[in-house]
VEXDREN-2710 file (C-alpha; in Angstrom, 1 decimal):
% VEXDREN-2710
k/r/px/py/pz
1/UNK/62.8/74.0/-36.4
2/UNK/62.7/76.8/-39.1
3/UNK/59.6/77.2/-41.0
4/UNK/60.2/75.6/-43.8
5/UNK/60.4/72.1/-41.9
6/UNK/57.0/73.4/-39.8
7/UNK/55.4/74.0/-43.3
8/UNK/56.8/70.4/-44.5
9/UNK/55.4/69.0/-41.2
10/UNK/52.2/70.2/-41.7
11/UNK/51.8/69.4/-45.4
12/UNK/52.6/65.9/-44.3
13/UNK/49.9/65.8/-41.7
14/UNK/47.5/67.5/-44.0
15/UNK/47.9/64.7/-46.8
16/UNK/48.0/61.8/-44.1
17/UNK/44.7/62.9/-42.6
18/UNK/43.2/63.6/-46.1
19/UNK/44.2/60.1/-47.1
20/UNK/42.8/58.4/-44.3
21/UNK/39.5/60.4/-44.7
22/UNK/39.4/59.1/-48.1
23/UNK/39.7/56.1/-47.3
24/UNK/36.8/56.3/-45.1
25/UNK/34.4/57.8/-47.2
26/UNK/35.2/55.0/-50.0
27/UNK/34.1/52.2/-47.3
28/UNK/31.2/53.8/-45.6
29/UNK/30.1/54.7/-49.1
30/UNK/30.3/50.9/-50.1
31/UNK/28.7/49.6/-46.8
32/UNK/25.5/52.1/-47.8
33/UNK/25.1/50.8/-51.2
34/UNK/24.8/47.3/-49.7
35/UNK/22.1/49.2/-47.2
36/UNK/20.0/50.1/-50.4
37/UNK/17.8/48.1/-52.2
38/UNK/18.8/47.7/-55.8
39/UNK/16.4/44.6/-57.0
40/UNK/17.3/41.9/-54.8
41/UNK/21.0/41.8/-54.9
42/UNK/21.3/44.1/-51.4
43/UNK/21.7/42.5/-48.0
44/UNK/18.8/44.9/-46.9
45/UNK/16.7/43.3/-49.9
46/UNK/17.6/39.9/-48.5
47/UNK/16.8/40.8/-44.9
48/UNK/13.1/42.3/-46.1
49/UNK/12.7/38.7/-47.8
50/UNK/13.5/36.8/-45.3
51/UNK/11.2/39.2/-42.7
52/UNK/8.4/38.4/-45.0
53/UNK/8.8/35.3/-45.2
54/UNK/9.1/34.6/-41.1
55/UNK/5.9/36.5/-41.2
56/UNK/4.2/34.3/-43.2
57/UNK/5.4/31.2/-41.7
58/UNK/4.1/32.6/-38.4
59/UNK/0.7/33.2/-39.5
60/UNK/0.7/29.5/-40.8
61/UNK/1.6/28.1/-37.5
62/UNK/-0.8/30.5/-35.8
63/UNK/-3.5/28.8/-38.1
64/UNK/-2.2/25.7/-37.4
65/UNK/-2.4/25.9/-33.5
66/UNK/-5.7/27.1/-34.1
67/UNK/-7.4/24.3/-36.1
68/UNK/-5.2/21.3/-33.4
69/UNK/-6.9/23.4/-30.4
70/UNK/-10.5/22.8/-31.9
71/UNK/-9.8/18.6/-32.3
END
């Protein structure tokens, strides 16, 4: 191969992995914004609700269990 197809090679491999890294960054950069809370629209702001909310029922039924052992 002469140089000038080495130099074509490379430039093609050069803007395949740039494209593919591009790529990348564009989806891990949309799977963080649905990481980050943003007023209740985020899966992580969903996930902190609902974690409350378990919490809360399972202080209930602790309270529960405690006023059914006293009968």
């Amino acid at each position: 191969m002469t140089a000038l197809e080495w130099a074509g090679f490379a430039a093609g491999i050069t803007t395949t992995l740039i494209g593919l890294l591009a790529g990348l960054r564009w989806l891990v950069r949309g799977w963080l914004n649905e990481l980050r809370p943003n007023g209740g629209n985020s899966m992580k702001d969903q996930l902190t609700d609902l974690q409350k909310e378990t919490t809360h029922l399972s202080n209930r039924i602790d309270e529960l269990f405690i006023v059914i052992s006293r009968k």
